[in-house]
C-alpha positions, 0 to 999 in steps of 0.5 A: 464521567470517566474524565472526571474520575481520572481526574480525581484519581489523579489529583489524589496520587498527587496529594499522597505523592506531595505528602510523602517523606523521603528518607536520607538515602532515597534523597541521596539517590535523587541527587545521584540522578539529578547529577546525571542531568545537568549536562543533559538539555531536557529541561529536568535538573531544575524540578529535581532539585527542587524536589531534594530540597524541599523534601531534605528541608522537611526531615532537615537533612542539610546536605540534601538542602546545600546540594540542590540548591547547588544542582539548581544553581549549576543549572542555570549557570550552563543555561547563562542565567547568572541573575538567577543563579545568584538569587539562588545562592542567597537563597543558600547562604541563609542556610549557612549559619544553620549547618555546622559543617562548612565543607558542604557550601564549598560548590556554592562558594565556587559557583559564586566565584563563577557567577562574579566571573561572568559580570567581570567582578575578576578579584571577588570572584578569584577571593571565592575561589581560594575560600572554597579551596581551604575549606576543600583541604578539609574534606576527609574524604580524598575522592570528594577532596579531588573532585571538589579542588579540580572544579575549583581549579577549572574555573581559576583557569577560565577566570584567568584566560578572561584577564591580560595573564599569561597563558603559562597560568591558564595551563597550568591550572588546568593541569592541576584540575585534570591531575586532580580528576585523574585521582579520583576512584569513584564516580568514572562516568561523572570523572569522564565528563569532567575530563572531557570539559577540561579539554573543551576549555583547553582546546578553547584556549588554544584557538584563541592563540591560533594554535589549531592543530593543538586545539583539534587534538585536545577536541579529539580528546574530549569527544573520545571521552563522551559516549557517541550518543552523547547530547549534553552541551558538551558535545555542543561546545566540542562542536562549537571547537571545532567550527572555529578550527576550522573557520581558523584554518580557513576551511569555511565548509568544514566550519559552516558544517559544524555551526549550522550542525548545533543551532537547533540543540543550542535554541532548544537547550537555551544556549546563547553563548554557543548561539551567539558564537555561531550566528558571529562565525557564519555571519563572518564566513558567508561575508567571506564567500560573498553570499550577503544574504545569509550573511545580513540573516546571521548578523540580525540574529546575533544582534538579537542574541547578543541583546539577550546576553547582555541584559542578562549579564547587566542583571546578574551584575545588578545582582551582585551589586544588590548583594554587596549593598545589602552585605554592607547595609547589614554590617552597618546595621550590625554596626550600629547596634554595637553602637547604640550598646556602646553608647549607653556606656559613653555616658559613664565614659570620658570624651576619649571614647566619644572622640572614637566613635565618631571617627567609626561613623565618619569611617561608615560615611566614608564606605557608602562613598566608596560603594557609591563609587563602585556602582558609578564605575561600573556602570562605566564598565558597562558602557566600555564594553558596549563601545568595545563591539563597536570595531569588530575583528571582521570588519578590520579584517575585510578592510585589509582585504579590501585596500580600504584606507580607513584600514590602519585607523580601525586597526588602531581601534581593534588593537590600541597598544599593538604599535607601542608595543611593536616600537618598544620592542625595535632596535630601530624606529619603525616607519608607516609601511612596516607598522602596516606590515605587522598589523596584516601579520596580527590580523593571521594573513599569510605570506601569500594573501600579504604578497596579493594584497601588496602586490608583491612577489612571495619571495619579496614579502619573505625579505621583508619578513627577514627585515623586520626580524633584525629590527627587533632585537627579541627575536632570533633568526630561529623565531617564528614572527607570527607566532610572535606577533600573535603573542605580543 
């Protein structure tokens, strides 16, 4: 009896609380707290934003509707639910021919920059990023203005820093986005998250060009800036940082310390790219310290991982393709509408303008060609990046190790253009040991494991290095030829 009093009592709070209206300020004040959450992994960013936007859509509040619909999708972004995230902002772009100011969708425009990132559309996403960058100069109020433009420039840098460009261009984005931050006079606690992203993902930038002292500075940087309790993915991603330092620098312990530290917050928060990392990086280190075991145990569950990641970064590219289609589908059925009104004029019209619509539907044939083009390539592009992971860096590296001879063949496949590089780039032509030479240098050997691999002397390998230095005429005898090998 009692249990079925709670019950109805229960159900009774439930119906009033589903029935109750939110004011603008009490749904602004959700959003405030919403915000808080989406760094946080518990899981409750996505009910709250739901419950903004369904509360905003029944007083017809359209900020509150465009702002979650952007927490959502933010959301799922972190998690690498790009499929998702995209269905979600169809959902939001339906709304905007209902909202007259334009400013509110520039955090959809760029999460959907993001998303067109992640599948590899680079130009589309880079055409979003600069849409939502003039609709940012409109904004009136500069606190809003600086934050909106330093998300934007964050991720110009991070689509940037997954093309072949420089490293000048990757910096200097993500200087704009911090000075962007910086004048912001609002909001410190959300500016000092930000802040610290910012420095994740210019600490991520320096370990991929085996700056590492560079890297854990910029990692020091960001953590200062996080509370020491912190549990939000960003102190999952320092850690992650700081793995690879330490794995770069050859500190496996260190390095092992770090992964293993973030596996468990990673399952439970759902983060496959920082899992997949650290499954790759220890299945690496226990390779390197013999233990085959653990190794063969990090390997399987990378493999798993990495099955997930790619499903779900096909899906969302199926997603984005769907929207293209439907996109073009809709402006040919706008299109021809106009066609069927033009049409019924021709009939009054001389053969001139018969002549021209024919032409536009030949034009129309043409566009279902290109957008069936589209597709086929990049079904390619799946298939390439799928054989791509084929010659993993770790086991040209243990070949080298190794004395294996299929070394120089697999390295060949890892890094296709380094010789021609290296050959443009000498005075004088380059024989087989010398190309063997700088591939060892590439893979980041040091002049001690180079001498134990060749058998030589330390002091020898060093001639061997002044040597090398004269053959190419770009290098002055103050040039370091590692850092210069690394950046070739």
């Amino acid at each position: 009896m009692k249990k079925t009093v709670a019950i109805i009592i229960f159900l009774f709070c439930n119906t009033i609380a589903l029935s109750q209206t939110y004011t603008k300020g009490q749904i602004d004040s959700l959003i405030v707290v919403c915000e808080k959450y989406i760094y946080d992994m518990n899981g409750k960013t996505k009910p709250l934003a739901l419950d903004i936007i369904k509360h905003s859509e029944k007083i017809k509040y359209p900020h509150g509707i465009i702002l979650g619909y952007e927490l959502i999708i933010s959301n799922y972004g972190f998690l690498g639910d790009f499929k998702t995230a995209l269905e979600y902002i169809t959902l939001a772009e339906k709304e905007m021919p209902k909202i007259q100011d334009s400013t509110l969708f520039i955090g959809i425009i760029r999460l959907k920059g993001d998303c067109l990132s992640r599948t590899g559309l680079y130009q589309r996403a880079r055409k979003e990023f600069n849409r939502s960058l003039r609709l940012a100069d409109k904004i009136e109020n500069k606190d809003y203005k600086h934050s909106f433009k330093a998300n934007i420039y964050n991720s110009i840098a991070m689509t940037i820093s997954k093309q072949d460009e420089t490293n000048d261009s990757i910096f200097y984005y993500y200087r704009k986005c911090i000075s962007e931050f910086q004048q912001r006079t609002t909001h410190q606690e959300g500016k000092k998250r930000s802040i610290a992203q910012i420095n994740l993902n210019i600490s991520t930038c320096f370990i991929q060009i085996k700056q590492y002292d560079s890297a854990a500075y910029y990692v020091q940087r960001a953590l200062k800036l996080l509370d020491k309790k912190d549990t939000t993915v960003l102190k999952l991603n320092a850690y992650k940082n700081l793995g690879d330092i330490h794995l770069g620098k050859r500190d496996y312990n260190s390095a092992i310390y770090y992964y293993e530290s973030i596996l468990d917050k990673a399952k439970t928060a759902h983060q496959i790219y920082i899992l997949s990392n650290a499954y790759s990086k220890l299945s690496t280190i226990y390779a390197i310290l013999g233990d085959d075991q653990k190794s063969r145990a990090y390997q399987e569950k990378f493999t798993i991982i990495n099955r997930e990641i790619n499903k779900s970064e096909k899906d969302a590219l199926e997603v984005s393709v769907k929207n293209i289609e439907k996109k073009h589908d809709d402006n040919v059925k706008s299109s021809r509408l106009i066609f069927n009104v033009i049409l019924s004029c021709v009939l009054l019209l001389s053969g001139i303008v018969v002549y021209f619509l024919i032409k536009k539907l030949k034009n129309t044939k043409a566009a279902k060609k290109n957008k069936a083009k589209l597709l086929y390539e990049k079904e390619l592009e799946l298939e390439r990046l799928a054989d791509s992971n084929k010659v993993t860096l770790q086991e040209v590296w243990q070949l080298a190790v190794d004395k294996d001879p299929s070394f120089n063949t697999k390295f060949q496949e890892l890094e296709p253009d380094f010789y021609d590089k290296l050959n443009q780039k000498a005075i004088v032509p380059l024989n087989y040991n010398d190309l063997l030479f700088c591939a060892m240098i590439r893979l980041g050997f040091i002049t001690k494991e180079i001498a134990q691999n060749l058998n030589l002397s330390v002091g020898a390998i060093e001639t061997r290095k002044s040597r090398l230095r004269k053959k190419f005429n770009m290098i002055s005898s103050e040039d370091d030829l590692t850092i210069w090998m690394m950046n070739l």
